[in-house]
C-alpha positions as a LaTeX table, in Angstrom:
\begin{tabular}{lrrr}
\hline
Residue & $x$ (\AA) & $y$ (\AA) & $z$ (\AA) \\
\hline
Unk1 & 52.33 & 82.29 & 249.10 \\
Unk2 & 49.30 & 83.42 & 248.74 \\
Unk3 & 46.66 & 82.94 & 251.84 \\
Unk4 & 43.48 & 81.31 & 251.21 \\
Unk5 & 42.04 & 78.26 & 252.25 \\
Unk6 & 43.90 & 75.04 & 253.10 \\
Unk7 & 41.15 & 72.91 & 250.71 \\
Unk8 & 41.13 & 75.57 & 247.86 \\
Unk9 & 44.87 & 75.80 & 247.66 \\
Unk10 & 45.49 & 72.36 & 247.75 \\
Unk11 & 43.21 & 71.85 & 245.08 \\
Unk12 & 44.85 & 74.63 & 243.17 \\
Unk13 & 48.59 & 74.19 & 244.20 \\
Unk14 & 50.49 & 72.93 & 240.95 \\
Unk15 & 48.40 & 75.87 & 238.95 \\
Unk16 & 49.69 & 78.27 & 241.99 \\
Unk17 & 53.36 & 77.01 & 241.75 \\
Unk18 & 53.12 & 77.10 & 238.14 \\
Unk19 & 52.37 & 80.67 & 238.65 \\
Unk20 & 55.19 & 81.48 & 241.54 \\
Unk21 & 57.52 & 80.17 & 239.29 \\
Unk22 & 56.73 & 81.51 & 235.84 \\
Unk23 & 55.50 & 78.11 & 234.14 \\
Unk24 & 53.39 & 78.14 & 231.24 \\
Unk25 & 49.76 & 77.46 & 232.20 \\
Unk26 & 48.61 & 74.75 & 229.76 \\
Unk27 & 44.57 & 74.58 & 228.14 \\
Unk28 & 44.04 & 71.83 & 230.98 \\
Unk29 & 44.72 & 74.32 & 233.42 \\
Unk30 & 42.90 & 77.27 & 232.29 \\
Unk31 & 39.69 & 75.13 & 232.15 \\
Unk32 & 40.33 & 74.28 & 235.73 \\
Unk33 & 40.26 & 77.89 & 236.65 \\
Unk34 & 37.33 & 78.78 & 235.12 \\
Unk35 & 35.86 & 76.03 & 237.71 \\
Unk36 & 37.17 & 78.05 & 240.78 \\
Unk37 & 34.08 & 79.72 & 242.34 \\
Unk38 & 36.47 & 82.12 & 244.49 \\
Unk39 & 37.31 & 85.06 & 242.70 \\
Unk40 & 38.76 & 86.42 & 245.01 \\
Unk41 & 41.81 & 83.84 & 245.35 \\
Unk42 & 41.78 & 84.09 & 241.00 \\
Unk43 & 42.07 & 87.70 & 241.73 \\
Unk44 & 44.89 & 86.92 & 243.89 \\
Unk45 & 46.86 & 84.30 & 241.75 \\
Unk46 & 46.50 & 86.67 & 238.78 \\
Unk47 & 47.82 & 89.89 & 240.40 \\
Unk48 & 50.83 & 87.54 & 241.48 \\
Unk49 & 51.20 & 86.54 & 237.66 \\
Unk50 & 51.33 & 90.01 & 236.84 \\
Unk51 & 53.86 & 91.04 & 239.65 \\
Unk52 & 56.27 & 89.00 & 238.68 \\
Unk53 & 55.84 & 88.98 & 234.94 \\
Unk54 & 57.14 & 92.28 & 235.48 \\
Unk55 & 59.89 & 90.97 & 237.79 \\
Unk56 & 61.29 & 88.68 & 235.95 \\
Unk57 & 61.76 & 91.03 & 232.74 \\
Unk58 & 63.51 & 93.53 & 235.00 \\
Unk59 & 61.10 & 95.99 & 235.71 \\
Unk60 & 60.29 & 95.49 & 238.93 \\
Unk61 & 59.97 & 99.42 & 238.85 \\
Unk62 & 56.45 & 99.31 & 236.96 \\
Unk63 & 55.15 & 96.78 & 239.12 \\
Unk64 & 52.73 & 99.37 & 240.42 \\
Unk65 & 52.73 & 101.12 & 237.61 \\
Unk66 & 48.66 & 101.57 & 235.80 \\
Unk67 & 48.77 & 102.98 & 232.36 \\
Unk68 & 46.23 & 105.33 & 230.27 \\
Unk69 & 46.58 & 107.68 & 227.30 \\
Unk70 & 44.88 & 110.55 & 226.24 \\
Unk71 & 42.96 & 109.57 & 222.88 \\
Unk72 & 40.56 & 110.74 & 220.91 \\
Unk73 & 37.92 & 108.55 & 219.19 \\
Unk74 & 36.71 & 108.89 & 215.88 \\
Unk75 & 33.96 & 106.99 & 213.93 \\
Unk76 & 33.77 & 107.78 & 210.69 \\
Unk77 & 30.43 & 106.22 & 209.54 \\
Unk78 & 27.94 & 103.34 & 210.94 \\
Unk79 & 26.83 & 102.90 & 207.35 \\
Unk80 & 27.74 & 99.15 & 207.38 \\
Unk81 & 27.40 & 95.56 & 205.18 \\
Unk82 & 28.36 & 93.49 & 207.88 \\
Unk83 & 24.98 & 91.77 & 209.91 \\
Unk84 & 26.63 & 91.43 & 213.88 \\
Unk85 & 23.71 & 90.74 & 215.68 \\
Unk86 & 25.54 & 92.17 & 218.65 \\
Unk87 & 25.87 & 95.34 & 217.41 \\
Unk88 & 23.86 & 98.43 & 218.42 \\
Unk89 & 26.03 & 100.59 & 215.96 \\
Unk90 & 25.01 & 99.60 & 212.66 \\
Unk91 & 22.72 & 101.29 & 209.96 \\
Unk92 & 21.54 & 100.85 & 206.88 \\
Unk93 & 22.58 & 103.44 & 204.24 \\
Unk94 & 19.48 & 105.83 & 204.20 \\
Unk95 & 18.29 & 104.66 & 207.90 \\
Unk96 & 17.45 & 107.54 & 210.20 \\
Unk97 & 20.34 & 107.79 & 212.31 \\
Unk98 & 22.72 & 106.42 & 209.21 \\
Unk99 & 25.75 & 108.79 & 208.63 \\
Unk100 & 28.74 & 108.72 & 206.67 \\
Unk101 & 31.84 & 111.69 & 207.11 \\
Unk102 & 33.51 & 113.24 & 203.95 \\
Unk103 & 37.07 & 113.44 & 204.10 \\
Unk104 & 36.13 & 116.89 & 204.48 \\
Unk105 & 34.00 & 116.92 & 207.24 \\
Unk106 & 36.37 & 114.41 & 208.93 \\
Unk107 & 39.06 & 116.51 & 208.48 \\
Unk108 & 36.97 & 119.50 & 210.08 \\
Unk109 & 36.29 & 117.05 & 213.12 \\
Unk110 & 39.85 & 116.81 & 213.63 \\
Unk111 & 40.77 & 120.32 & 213.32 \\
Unk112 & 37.75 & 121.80 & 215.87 \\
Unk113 & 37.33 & 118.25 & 218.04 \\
Unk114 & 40.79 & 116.61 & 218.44 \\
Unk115 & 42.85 & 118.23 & 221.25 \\
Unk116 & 46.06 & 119.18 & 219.66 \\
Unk117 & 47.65 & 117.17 & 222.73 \\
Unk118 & 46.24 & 113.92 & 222.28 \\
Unk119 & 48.58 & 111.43 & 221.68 \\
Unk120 & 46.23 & 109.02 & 219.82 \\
Unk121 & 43.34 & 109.34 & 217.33 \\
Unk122 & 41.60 & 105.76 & 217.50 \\
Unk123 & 39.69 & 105.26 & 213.77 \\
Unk124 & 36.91 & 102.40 & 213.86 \\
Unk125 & 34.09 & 102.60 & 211.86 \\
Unk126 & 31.98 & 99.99 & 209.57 \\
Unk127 & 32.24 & 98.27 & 206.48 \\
Unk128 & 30.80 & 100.84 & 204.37 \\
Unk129 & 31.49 & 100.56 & 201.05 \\
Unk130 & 32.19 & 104.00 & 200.35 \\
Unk131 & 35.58 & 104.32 & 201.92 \\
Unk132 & 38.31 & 102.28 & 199.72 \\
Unk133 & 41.56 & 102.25 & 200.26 \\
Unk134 & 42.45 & 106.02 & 198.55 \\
Unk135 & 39.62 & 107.36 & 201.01 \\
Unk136 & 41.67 & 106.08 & 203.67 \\
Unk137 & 44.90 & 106.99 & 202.43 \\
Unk138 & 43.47 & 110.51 & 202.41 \\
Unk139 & 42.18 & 110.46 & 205.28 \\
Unk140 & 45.25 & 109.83 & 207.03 \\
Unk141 & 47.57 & 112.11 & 205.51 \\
Unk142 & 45.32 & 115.21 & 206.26 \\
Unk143 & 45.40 & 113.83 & 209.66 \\
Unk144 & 48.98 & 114.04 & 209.67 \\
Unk145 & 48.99 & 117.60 & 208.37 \\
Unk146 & 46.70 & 118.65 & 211.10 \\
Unk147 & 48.45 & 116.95 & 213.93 \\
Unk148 & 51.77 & 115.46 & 212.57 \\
Unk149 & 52.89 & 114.12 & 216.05 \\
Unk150 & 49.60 & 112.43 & 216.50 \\
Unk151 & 49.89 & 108.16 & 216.14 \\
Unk152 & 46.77 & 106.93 & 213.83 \\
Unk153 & 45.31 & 103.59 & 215.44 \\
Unk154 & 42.81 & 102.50 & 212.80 \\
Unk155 & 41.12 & 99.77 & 211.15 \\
Unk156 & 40.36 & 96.29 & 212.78 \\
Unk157 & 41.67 & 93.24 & 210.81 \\
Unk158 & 37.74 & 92.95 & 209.40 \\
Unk159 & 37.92 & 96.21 & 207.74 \\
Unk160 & 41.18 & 95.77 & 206.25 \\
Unk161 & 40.09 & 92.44 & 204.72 \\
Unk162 & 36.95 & 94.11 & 203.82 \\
Unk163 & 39.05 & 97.45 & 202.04 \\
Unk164 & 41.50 & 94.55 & 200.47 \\
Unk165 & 38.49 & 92.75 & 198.66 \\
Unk166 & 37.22 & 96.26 & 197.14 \\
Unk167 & 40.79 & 97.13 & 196.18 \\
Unk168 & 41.23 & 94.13 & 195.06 \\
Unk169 & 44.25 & 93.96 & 196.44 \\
Unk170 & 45.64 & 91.66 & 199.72 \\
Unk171 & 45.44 & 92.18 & 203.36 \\
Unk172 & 49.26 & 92.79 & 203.32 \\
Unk173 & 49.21 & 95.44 & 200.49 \\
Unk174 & 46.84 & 97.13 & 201.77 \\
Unk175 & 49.00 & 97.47 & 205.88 \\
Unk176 & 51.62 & 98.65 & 203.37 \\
Unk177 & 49.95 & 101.23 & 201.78 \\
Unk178 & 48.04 & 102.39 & 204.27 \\
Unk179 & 51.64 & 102.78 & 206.65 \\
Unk180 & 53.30 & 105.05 & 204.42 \\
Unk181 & 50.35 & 107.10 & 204.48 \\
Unk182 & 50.25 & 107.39 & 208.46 \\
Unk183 & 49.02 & 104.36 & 210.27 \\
Unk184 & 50.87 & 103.91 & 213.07 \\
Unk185 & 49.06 & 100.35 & 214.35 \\
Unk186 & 45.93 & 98.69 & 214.69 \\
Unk187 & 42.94 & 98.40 & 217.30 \\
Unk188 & 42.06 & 94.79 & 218.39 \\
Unk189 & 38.05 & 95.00 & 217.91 \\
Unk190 & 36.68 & 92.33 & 215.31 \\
Unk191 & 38.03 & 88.97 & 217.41 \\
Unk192 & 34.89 & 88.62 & 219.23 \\
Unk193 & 35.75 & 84.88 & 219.84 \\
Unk194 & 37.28 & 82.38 & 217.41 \\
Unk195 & 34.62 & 79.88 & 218.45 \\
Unk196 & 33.05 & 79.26 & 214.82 \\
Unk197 & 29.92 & 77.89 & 216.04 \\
Unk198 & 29.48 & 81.34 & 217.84 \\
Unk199 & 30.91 & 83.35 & 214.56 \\
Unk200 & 28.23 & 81.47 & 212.34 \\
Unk201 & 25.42 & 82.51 & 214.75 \\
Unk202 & 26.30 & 85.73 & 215.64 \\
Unk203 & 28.30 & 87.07 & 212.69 \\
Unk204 & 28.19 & 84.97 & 209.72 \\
Unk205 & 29.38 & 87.79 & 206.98 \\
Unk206 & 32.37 & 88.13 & 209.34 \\
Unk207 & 36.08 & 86.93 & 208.67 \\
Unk208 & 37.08 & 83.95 & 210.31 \\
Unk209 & 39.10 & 83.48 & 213.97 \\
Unk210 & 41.92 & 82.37 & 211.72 \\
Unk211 & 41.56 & 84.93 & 208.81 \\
Unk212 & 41.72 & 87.87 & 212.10 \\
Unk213 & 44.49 & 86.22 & 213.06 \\
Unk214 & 46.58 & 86.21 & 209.80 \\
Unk215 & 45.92 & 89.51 & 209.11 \\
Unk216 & 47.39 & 90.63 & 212.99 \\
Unk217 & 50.38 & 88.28 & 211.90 \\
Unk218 & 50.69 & 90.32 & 208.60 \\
Unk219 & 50.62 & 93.51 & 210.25 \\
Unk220 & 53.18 & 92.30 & 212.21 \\
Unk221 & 55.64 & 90.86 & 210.21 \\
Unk222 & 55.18 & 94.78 & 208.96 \\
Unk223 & 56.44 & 96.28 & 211.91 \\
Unk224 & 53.09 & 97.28 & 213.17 \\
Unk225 & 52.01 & 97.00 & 217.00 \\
Unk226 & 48.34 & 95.96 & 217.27 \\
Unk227 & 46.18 & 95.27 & 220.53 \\
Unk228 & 43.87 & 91.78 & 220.97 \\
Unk229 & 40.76 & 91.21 & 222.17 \\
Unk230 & 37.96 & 88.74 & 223.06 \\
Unk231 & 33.96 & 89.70 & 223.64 \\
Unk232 & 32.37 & 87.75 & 225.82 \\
Unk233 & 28.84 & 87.21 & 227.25 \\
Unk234 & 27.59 & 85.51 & 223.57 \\
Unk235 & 27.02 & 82.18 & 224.91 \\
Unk236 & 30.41 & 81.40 & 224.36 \\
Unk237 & 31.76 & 78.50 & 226.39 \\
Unk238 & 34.77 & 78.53 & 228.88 \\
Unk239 & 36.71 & 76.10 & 226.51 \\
Unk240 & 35.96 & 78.80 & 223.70 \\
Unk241 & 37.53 & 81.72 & 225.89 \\
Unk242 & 40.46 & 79.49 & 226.70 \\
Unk243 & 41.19 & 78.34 & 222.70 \\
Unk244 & 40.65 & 81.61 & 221.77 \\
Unk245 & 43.65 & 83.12 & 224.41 \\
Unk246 & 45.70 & 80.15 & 223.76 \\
Unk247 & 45.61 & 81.43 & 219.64 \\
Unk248 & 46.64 & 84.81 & 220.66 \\
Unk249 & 49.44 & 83.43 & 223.06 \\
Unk250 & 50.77 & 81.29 & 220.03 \\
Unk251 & 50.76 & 84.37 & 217.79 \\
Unk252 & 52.17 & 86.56 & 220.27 \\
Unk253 & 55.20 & 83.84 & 220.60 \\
Unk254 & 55.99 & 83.89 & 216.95 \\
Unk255 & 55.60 & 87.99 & 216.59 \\
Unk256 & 55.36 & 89.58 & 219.92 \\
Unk257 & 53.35 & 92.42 & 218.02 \\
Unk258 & 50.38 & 92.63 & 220.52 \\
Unk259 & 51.00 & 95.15 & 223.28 \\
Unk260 & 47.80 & 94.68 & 224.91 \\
Unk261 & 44.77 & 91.87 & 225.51 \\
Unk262 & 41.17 & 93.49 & 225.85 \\
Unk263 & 38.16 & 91.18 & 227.62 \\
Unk264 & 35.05 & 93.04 & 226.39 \\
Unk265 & 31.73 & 92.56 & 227.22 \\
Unk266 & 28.74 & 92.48 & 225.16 \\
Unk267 & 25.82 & 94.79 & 225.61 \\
Unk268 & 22.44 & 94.12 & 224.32 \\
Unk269 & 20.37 & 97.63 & 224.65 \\
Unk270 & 19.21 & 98.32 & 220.70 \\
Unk271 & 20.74 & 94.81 & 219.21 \\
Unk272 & 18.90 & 91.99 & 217.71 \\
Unk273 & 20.01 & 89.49 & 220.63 \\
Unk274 & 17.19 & 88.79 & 223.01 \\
Unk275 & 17.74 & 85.91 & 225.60 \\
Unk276 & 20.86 & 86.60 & 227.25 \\
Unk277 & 21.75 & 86.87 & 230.30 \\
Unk278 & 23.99 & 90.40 & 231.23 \\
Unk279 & 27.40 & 88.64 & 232.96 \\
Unk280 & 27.80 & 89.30 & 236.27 \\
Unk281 & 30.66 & 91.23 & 237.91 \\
Unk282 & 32.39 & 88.28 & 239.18 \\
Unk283 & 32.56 & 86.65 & 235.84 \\
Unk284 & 33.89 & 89.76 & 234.14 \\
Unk285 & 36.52 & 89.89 & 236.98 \\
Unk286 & 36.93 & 85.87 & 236.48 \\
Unk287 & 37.57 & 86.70 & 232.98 \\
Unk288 & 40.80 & 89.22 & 233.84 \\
Unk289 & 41.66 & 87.46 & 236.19 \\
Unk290 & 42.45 & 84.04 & 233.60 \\
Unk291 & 43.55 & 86.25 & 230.80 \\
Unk292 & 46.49 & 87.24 & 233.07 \\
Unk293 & 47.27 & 83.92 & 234.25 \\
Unk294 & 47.08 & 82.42 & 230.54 \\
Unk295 & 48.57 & 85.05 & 228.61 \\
Unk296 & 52.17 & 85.36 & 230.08 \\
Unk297 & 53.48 & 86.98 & 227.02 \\
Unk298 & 51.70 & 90.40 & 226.77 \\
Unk299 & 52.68 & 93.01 & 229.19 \\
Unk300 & 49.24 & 94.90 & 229.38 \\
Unk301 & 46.16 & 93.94 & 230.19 \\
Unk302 & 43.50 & 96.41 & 228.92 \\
Unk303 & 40.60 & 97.34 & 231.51 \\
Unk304 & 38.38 & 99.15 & 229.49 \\
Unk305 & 36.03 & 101.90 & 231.03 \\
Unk306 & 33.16 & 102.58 & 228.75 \\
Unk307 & 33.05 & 98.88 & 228.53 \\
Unk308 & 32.58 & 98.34 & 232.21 \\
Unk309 & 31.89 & 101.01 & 233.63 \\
Unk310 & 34.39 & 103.02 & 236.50 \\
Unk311 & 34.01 & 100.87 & 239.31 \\
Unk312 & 34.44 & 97.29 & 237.64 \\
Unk313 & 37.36 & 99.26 & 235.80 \\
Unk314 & 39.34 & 100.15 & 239.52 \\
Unk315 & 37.75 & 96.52 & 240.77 \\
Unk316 & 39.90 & 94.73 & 237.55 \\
Unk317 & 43.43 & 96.36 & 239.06 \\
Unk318 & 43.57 & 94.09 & 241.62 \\
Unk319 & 42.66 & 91.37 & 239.11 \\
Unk320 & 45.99 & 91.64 & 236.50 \\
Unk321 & 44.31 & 94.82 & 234.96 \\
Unk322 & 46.96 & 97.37 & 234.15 \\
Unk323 & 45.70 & 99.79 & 231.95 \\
Unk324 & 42.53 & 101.78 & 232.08 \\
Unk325 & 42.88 & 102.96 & 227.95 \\
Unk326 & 42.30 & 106.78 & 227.96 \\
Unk327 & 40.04 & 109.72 & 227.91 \\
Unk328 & 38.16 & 108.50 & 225.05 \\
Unk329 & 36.72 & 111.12 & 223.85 \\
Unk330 & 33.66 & 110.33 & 221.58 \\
Unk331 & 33.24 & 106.55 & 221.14 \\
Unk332 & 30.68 & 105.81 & 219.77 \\
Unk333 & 30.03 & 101.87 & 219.29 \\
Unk334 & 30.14 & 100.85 & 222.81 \\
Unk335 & 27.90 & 103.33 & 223.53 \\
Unk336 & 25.03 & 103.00 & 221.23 \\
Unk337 & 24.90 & 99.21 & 222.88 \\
Unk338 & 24.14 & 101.04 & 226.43 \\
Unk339 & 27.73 & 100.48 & 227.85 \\
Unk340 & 28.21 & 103.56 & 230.22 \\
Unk341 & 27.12 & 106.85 & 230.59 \\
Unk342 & 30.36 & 108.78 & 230.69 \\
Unk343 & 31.59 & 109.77 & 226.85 \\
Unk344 & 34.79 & 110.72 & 228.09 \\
Unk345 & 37.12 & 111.51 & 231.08 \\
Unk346 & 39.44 & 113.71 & 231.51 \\
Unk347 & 42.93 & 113.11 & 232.52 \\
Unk348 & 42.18 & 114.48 & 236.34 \\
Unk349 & 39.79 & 111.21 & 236.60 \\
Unk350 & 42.12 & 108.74 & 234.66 \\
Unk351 & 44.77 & 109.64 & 237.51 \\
Unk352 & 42.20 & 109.45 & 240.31 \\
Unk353 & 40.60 & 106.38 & 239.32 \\
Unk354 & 44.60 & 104.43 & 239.69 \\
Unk355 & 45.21 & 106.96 & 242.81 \\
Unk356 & 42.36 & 105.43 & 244.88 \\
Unk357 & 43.50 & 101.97 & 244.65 \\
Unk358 & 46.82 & 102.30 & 245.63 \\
Unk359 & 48.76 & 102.56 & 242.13 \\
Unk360 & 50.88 & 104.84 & 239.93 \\
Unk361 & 48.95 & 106.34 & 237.33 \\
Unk362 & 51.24 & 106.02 & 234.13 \\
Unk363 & 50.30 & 108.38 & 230.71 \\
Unk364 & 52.02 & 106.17 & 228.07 \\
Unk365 & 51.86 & 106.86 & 224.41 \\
Unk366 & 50.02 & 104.13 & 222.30 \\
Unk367 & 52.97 & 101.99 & 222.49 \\
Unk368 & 53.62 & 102.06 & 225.75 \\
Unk369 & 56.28 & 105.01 & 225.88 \\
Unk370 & 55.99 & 106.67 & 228.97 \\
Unk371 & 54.96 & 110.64 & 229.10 \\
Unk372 & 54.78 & 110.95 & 232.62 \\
Unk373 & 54.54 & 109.35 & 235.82 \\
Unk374 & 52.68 & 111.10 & 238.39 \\
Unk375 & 53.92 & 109.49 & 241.25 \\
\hline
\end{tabular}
């Protein structure tokens, strides 16, 4: 039971014992929770979800448990054709600031940048017509000779539509190719929100909601992992957020290939959007807190630091957060948008960050394989 007020649970009590009782929240009841002003009871139903999601699965054990990994970001280029007008990233080829790595110099990067211990190198760049399919290839079989234990998470489902249309070639080719040469799974950036009225304002040029989706099915039916995602603060409607976690709860029934769900927020320092209003803590906490609830078939919900910022990050833990991603050394899209001020942590501050709010810091591998708990 969870104690709140008589008038606000009562209001709230089949959504609650839908919750005790691990019963599917329907699109009816989402909506209803993005009326409930208290956050702090949302907070409280969704931390419950999460409990016993865990529970009920038989590992009660990680109930506590808050995951990060030590990564290593690369972006290759910001030479891009895509026109996201909420993105701070983007240049045009021969813009000051514009820059596009070699294989060579990328492979240079890993060998002087890349701790030889990181478990992850995350590759997300741009749609820059320079890098095909064999640049990638390339790419990520030098990576492998440099660090052959290292797991390559690269390429959001836009980019590997956009490589499959200059190969001239198909979303699933490409995943195939692209695995024997070293990918290991795929990032969940490029969902924004399915909402096509907010696509065809905001990103036109961009694949569809269902095109993002296919291509995560694809990968998939592959046998590759991916994560999921949704950006919010674009004007997008509370009916849009639901639909859009409802579509990645009916993919995640058919292939159970996402490990984790990501609620991003947008940034607006050095984009083209002018107008909108920065979302407040309680709504990104409102926003966790329903993703939980409604999403009862991933494990992991993503908290994501240089999103958010350190304290909103330990604030989301008690909100059906369990992972706090990783050191993140060197991102550079987030950034450029004015999200944060740390580039990276180390793994000192990932562990304090869980330590001061009660929980077991976790370092997993990218899919979830624990290294060590530092209990």
């Amino acid at each position: 039971m969870i104690n709140t007020s008589l008038g606000l649970q009562s209001r709230f009590q089949k959504i609650q014992d839908k919750v005790i009782y691990n019963k599917r929240l329907s699109k009816q009841d989402g909506l209803r929770l993005y009326e409930c002003n208290d956050v702090l009871y949302l907070g409280k139903l969704a931390d419950l979800a999460r409990v016993n999601r865990f529970k009920s699965n038989l590992r009660e054990h990680e109930v506590n448990y808050v995951y990060w990994i030590n990564n290593h970001h690369l972006n290759l280029s910001n030479i891009c054709e895509g026109d996201c007008k909420f993105c701070a990233f983007r240049k045009e080829k021969g813009q000051k600031g514009a820059f596009a790595l070699s294989i060579n110099e990328a492979v240079e990067y890993v060998q002087t940048k890349v701790n030889p211990n990181a478990s992850e190198i995350h590759i997300v760049s741009s749609l820059n017509p320079d890098y095909d399919l064999v640049f990638y290839k390339n790419l990520f079989k030098e990576i492998k000779k440099i660090l052959p234990n290292i797991h390559i998470q690269a390429l959001t489902a836009v980019e590997i539509d956009y490589i499959a249309k200059i190969d001239e070639s198909t979303p699933q080719q490409v995943l195939s190719k692209l695995v024997d040469a070293g990918l290991g799974s795929l990032p969940g950036g490029g969902a924004e929100v399915f909402s096509s009225k907010i696509r065809e304002k905001l990103c036109p040029n961009k694949i569809s909601g269902e095109s993002w989706l296919e291509i995560m099915s694809i990968a998939h039916s592959l046998g590759l992992k991916s994560n999921a995602t949704m950006l919010t603060g674009i004007d997008e409607t509370t009916e849009d957020k639901i639909d859009h976690m409802l579509a990645i709860r009916d993919v995640q029934d058919k292939t159970n290939g996402f490990m984790s769900f990501i609620p991003l927020v947008c940034h607006y320092e050095n984009t083209t959007l002018t107008g909108y209003k920065k979302l407040s803590d309680e709504d990104i906490l409102k926003n966790f807190a329903i993703a939980r609830l409604m999403l009862d078939n991933i494990f992991y919900l993503k908290s994501f630091w240089i999103q958010i910022g350190i304290d909103l990050v330990q604030k989301s833990l008690a909100y059906g957060a369990n992972d706090i991603d990783g050191t993140v050394i060197e991102e550079k899209i987030s950034y450029a948008a004015g999200a944060g001020k740390e580039r990276f942590l180390t793994k000192f501050k990932m562990i304090e960050m869980v330590e001061l709010q009660n929980k077991i810091p976790v370092e997993r591998n990218t899919l979830y394989n624990i290294i060590k708990v530092y209990s």
